[in-house]
C-alpha positions in Angstrom: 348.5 91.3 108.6 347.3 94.9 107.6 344.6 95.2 104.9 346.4 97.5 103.3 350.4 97.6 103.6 352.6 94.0 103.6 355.3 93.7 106.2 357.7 94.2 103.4 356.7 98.1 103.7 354.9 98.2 100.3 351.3 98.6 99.8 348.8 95.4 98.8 348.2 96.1 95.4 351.2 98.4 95.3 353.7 95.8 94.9 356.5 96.5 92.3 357.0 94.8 88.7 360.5 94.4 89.5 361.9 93.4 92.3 364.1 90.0 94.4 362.4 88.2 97.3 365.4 86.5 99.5 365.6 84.0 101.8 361.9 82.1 102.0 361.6 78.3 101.8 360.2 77.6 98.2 357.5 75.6 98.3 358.0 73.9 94.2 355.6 70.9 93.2 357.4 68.5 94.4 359.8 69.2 97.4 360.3 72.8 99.7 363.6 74.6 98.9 365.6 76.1 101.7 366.5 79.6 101.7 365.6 80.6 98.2 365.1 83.6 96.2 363.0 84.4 93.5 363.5 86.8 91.0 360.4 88.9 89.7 360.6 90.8 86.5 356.9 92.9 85.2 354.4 90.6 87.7 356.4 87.5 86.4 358.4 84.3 88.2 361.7 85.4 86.0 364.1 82.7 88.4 363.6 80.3 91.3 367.3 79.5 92.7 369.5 79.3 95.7 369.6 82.8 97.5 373.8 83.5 96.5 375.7 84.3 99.9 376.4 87.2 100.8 373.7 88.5 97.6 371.1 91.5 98.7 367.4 91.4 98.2 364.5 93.9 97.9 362.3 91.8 100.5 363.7 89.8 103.0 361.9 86.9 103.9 363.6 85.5 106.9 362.6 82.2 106.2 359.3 82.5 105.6 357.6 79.4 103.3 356.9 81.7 100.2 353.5 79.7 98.1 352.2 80.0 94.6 349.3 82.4 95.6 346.1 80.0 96.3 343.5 79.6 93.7 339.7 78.8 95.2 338.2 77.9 92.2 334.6 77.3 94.1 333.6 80.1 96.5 330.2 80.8 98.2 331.6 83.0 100.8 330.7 86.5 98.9 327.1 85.4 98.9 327.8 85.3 102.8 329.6 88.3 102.8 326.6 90.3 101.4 324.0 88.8 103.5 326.1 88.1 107.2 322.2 87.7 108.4 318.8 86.3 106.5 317.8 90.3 106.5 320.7 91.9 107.0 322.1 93.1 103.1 324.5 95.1 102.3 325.8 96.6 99.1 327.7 94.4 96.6 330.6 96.2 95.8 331.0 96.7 100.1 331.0 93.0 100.0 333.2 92.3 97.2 335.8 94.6 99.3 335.2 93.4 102.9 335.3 89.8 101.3 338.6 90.5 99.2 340.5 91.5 102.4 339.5 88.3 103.9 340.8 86.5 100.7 343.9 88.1 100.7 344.1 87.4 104.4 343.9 83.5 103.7 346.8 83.6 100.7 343.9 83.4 98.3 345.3 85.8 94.8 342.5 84.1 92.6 338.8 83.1 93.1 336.1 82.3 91.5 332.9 83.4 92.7 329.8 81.0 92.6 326.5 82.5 90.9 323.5 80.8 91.6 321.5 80.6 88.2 317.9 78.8 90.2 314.7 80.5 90.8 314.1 78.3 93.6 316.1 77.1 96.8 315.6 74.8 100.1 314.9 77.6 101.8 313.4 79.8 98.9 314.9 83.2 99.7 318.5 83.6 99.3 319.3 82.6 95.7 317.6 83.8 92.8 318.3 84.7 89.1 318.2 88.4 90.2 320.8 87.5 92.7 322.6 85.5 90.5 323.4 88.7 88.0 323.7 91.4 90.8 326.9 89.5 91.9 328.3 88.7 88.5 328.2 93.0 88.0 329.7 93.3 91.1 332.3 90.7 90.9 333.2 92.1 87.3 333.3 96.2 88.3 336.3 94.6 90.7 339.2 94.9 88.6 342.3 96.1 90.3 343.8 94.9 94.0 345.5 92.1 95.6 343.1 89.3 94.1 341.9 88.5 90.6 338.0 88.1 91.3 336.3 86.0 88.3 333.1 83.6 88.0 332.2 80.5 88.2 328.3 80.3 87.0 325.9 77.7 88.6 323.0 76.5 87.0 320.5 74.3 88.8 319.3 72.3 86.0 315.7 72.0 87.0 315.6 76.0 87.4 312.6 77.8 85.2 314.1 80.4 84.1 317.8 80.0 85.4 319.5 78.6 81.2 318.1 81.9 79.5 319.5 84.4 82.5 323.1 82.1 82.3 323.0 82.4 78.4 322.5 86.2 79.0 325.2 86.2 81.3 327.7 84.5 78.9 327.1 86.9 76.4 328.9 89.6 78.4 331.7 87.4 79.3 334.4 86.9 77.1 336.5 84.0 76.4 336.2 80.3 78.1 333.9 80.7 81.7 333.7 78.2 83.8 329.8 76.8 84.3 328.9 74.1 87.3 325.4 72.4 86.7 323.5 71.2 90.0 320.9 69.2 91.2 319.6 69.7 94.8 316.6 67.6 94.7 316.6 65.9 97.9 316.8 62.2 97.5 320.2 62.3 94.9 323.5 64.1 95.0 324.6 66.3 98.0 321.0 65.4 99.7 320.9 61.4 98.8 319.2 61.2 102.4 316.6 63.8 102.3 316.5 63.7 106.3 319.8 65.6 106.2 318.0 68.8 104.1 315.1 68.3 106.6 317.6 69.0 109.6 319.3 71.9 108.0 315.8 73.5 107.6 315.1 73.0 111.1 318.4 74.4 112.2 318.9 77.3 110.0 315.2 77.9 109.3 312.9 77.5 112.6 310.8 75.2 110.7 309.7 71.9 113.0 310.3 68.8 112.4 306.8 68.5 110.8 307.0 71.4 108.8 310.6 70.4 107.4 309.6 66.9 106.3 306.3 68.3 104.5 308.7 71.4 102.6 310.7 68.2 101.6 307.9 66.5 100.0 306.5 69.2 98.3 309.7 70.1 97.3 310.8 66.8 95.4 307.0 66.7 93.8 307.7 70.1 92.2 311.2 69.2 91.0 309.8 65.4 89.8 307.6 67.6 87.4 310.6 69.4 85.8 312.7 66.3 84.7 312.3 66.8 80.9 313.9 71.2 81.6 316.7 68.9 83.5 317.1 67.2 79.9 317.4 69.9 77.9 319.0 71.9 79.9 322.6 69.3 80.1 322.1 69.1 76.4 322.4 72.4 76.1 325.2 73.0 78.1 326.7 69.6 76.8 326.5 71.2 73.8 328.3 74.8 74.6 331.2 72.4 76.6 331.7 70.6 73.0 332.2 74.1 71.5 334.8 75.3 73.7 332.5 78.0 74.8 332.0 77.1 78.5 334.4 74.8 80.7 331.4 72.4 82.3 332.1 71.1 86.2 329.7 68.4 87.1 328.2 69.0 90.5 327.6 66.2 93.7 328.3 63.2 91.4 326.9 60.4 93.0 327.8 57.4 90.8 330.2 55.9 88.0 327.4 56.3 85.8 326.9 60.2 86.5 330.5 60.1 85.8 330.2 58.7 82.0 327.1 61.0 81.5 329.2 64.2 82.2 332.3 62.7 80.1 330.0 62.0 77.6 328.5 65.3 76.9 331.5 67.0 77.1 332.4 67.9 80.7 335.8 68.3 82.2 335.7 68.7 85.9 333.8 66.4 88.7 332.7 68.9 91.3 332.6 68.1 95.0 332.0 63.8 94.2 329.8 62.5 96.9 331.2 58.8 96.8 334.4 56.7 96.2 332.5 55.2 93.3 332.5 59.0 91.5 335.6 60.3 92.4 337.5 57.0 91.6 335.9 56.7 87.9 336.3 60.5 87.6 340.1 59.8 88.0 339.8 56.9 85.5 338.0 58.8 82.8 340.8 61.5 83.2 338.8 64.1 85.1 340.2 66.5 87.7 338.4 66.3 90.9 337.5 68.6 93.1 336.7 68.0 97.1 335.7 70.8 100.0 338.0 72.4 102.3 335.8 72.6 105.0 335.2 68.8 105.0 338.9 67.9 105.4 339.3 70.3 108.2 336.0 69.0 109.9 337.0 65.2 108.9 333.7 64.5 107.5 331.2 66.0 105.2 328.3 68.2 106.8 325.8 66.2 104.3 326.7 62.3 105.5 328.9 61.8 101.9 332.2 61.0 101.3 335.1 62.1 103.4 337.4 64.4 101.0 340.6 63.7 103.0 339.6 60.0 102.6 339.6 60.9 98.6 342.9 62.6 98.8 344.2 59.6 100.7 343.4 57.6 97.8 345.2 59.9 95.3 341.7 61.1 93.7 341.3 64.9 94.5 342.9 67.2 92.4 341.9 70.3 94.3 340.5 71.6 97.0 338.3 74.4 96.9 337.2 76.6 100.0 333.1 76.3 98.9 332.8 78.7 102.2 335.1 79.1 104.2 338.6 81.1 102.2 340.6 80.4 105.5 339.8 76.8 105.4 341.7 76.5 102.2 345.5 76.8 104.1 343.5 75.2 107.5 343.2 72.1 105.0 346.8 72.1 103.2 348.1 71.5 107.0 346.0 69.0 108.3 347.0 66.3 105.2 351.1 68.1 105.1 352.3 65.1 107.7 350.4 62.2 105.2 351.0 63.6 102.0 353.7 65.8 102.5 354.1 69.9 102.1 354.4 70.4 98.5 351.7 67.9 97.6 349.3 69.3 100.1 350.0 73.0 98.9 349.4 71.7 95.2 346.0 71.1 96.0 345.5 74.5 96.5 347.7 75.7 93.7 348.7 74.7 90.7 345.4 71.7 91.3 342.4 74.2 91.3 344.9 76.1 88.4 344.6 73.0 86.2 340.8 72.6 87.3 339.9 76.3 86.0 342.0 75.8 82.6 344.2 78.6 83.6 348.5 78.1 83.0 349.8 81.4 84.2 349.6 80.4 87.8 349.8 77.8 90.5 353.4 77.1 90.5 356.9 79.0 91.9 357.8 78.4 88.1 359.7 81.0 85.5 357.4 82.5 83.1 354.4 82.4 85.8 352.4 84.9 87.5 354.4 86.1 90.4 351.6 85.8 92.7 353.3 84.8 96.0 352.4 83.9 99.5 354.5 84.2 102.8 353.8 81.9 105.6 354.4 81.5 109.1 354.3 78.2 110.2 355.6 78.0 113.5 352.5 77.6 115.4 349.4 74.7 114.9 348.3 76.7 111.9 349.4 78.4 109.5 349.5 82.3 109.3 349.6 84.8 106.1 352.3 87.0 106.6 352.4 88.8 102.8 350.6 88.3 100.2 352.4 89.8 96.8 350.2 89.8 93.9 351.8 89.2 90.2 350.4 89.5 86.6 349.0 92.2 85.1 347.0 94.4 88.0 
């Protein structure tokens, strides 16, 4: 598809208020409707019926599976975008753009980009607090095309530093924002067996074997130290959750017990569960979970933890979101179609991550919606984007 013109003949991010897409196959929340049309009046989902015989349309879809646009409501990949190499960095807002094309490439109409509130990393270098704030300006200067760009802030809880730059960063936004809080020691959460950051250093970093096991060490010793800033920095955000003022994701739960910790200080999401054990008390204190793309398309998790298509199996993952890799968000959906079915598997990517980021315009072919829609080709092993037709208010 062209970056810049849909194969309906109008414009990405010129599509109009008003107008009737004909004969696609609907895919609703709970079955796919053949040969529908749906009726858009000022960016909204006005009807959702059978396409009339014989009855015109502005935008034929000749069959097409039309999608609620996808939401990623955990996305690394602008991060990537600005730095394709180590040394190699390019200008925000160029990256915001080259990224969004991708996005809209992949059916993705919403996404929330991760910021990295930490003063220190694995690897030391490619996430810091003055990082963290140069993408939040850039993501927030993008305001009009085909995909509704918005935040989700990260705070590594043992981080010097990182609390007071995320508190200045809520100041500036308004409303309910979405904050994840992290742990990467090695030893717990994403990096229970350390040996698995010690390979990553060696692969990604040129470090030996030596030299990655020692970098481990030191590293837990320094983050041992800052257990009582990891304290006060969940009460704090415990605290913000209980006043409505941030919408708090737990990140790499590893236990029923992390579970009950988050619940009980007032958070509403389980981020990226690393075993059964989370994920399945997650469901069981009502919390929406979230599981990675990537790791259903690869069939396994890159870090030895749980297997999210194993979770979704089980009925546990509420969404999934693309972490890095936007295309992997659609790769995903048909990999678990023929066990789940369609509409369940497009859910996860829908109206899931919708429900996740506390948003009810979207995620759904429903009246009264955002008419963000999707057109989809899937004729072939995997599915391909053919339009993208952005709703709401752009």
């Amino acid at each position: 598809m062209s970056s810049t013109e849909t194969r309906t003949g109008w414009p990405l991010g010129r599509v109009p208020a008003d107008y009737v897409l004909g004969h696609v196959r609907a895919v609703l929340p709970d079955r796919v409707a053949e040969d529908s049309r749906i009726v858009v009046r000022d960016g909204r989902i006005a009807a959702v019926e059978d396409h009339p015989p014989g009855a015109g349309c502005d935008a034929d879809g000749d069959g097409a599976l039309c999608l609620p646009g996808l939401v990623d409501v955990h996305s690394d990949a602008l991060e990537r975008e600005r730095a394709p190499r180590p040394a190699a960095l390019l200008p925000w807002d160029f990256a915001v753009l080259s990224l969004e094309a991708k996005l809209a490439a992949a059916g993705v109409t919403t996404a929330f980009h991760g910021a990295a509130f930490q003063h220190k990393t694995a690897r030391g270098t490619e996430r810091t607090i003055g990082t963290a704030e140069e993408l939040c300006a850039a993501v927030q200067r993008r305001r009009d095309g085909p995909v509704d760009h918005r935040l989700l802030l990260r705070l590594d809880v043992r981080s010097v530093g990182g609390a007071k730059a995320l508190e200045r960063q809520l100041d500036s936004l308004p409303g309910t924002t979405l904050v994840s809080h992290e742990d990467h020691t090695p030893g717990i959460g994403q990096y229970v067996d350390r040996t698995r950051m010690e390979e990553y250093l060696v692969g990604a970093d040129g470090m030996s074997p030596q030299q990655a096991e020692q970098h481990v060490t030191d590293m837990v010793a320094e983050r041992g130290s800052l257990a009582e800033l990891r304290d006060e920095n969940l009460a704090w955000l415990g605290a913000l959750a209980r006043r409505e003022r941030i919408r708090l994701l737990g990140h790499d739960p590893e236990s029923a017990a992390e579970i009950v910790a988050l619940r009980t200080r007032g958070g509403a999401v389980a981020e990226f569960p690393t075993t059964v054990d989370a994920a399945e008390a997650a469901r069981e204190h009502g919390l929406p979970v979230v599981a990675g793309a990537p790791n259903v398309l690869r069939g396994n998790s890159h870090s030895g933890n749980v297997s999210a298509a194993g979770l979704v199996s089980r009925g546990l993952v509420t969404a999934l979101a693309s972490d890095y890799l936007p295309s992997g968000l659609l790769g995903a959906v048909w990999r678990l179609a023929a066990e789940t079915g369609l509409a369940r598997a497009v859910r996860l990517v829908t109206g899931g991550p919708a429900e996740v980021a506390g948003l009810d315009d979207r995620g759904a072919l429903r009246s009264g919606l955002r008419a963000d829609l999707v057109l989809v080709e899937s004729g072939g092993r995997w599915p391909v984007v053919r339009d993208v037709l952005p709703g709401g208010a752009r």
